[in-house]
C-alpha positions in Angstrom: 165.2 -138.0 88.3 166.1 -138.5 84.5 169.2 -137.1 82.8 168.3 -135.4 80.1 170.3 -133.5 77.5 169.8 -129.6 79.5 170.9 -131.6 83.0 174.1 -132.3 80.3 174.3 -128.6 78.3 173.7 -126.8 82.0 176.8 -129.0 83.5 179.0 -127.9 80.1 178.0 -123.9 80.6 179.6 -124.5 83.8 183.0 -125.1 82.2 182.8 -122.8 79.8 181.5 -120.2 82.7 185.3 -121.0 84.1 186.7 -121.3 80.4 185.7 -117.4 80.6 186.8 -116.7 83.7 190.2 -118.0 83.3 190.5 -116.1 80.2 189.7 -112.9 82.4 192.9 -114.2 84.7 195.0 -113.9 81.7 194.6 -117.5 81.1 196.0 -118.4 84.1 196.2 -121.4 84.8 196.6 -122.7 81.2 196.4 -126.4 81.7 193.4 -126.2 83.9 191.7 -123.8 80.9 192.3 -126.3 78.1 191.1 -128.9 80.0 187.7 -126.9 80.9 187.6 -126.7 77.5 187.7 -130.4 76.7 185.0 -131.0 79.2 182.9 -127.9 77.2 183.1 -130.4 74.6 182.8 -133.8 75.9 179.1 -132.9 78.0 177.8 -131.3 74.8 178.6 -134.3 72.8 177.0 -136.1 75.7 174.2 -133.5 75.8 173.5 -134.1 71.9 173.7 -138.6 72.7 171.1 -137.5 75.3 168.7 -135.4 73.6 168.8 -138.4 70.6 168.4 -140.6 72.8 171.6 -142.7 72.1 173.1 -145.0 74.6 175.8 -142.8 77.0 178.8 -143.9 76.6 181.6 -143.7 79.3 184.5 -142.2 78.3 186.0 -139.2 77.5 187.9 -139.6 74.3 185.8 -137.2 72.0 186.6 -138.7 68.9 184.8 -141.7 69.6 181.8 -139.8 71.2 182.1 -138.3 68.0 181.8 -141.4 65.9 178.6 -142.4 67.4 177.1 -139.4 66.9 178.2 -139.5 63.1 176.2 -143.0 62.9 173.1 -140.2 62.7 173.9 -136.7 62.6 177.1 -136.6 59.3 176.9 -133.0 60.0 179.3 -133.1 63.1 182.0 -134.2 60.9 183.2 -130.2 60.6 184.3 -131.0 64.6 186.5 -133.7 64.1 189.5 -131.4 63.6 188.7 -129.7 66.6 188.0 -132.8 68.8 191.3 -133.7 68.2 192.7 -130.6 69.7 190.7 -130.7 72.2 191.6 -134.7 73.3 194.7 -133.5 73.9 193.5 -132.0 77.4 190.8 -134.6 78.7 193.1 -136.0 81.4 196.6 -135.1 81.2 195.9 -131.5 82.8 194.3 -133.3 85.6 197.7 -135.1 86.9 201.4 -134.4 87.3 203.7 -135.2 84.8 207.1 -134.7 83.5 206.1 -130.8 81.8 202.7 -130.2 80.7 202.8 -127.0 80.1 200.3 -125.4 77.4 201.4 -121.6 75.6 199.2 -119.0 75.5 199.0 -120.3 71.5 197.6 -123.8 72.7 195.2 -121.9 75.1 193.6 -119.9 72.4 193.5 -122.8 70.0 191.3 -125.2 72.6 189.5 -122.0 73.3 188.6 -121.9 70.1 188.2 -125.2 69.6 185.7 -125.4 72.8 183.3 -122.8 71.2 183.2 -124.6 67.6 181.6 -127.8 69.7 180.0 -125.6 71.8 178.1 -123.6 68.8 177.2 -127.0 66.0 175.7 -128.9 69.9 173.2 -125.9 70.7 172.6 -125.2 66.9 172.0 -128.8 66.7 170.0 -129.3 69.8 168.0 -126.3 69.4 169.6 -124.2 72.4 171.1 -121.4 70.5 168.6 -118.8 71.7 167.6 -120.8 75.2 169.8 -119.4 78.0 170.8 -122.2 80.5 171.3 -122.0 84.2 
């Protein structure tokens, strides 16, 4: 079976399905929200190389997911502030370390974030009315 770009979107609704249900836990636990968030972001930008066709490329720094996606679609420039957030969390909350520790403030900020990217890849990719299971 083929990846396509709705295997890719269905997989980031899943994250942002626990994005929401953190949020309902009073954003608890913080580190593993933001870096749901991040991975909101990094399948639609791999959703939106998919449903252009574009070579995948493995890694999950979202700037430079971003950059290739620039070399044909300028108007995901508006996300590059929030990719930056959002880089923050794609694999420090994953391990142990010294004190990673995100605020409530740094929760609602990659929320936010999270839904920007999530918003310009459907809009993009034509999903904004399309539920996905």
């Amino acid at each position: 079976m083929a990846i396509n770009h709705i295997d890719w979107a269905i997989k980031a609704e899943n994250d942002w399905k626990v994005v929401k249900l953190i949020i309902a836990n009073n954003y608890d636990p913080e580190d593993i929200l933001c870096y749901h968030c991040h991975q909101v972001a990094e399948k639609y930008l791999k959703a939106y190389l998919h449903y252009k066709s574009l070579q995948q490329i493995p890694i999950h720094d979202l700037l430079k997911l971003l950059d290739k996606i620039l070399s044909i679609e300028p108007g995901f420039s508006i996300l590059r502030s929030k990719l930056k957030i959002l880089n923050l969390y794609g694999v420090r909350p994953k391990y142990p370390d010294d004190y990673f520790a995100p605020l409530k403030s740094d929760c609602e900020e990659a929320i936010g974030a999270s839904k920007a990217v999530r918003k310009v890849c459907r809009k993009f990719m034509k999903l904004d009315k399309k539920k996905l299971k």
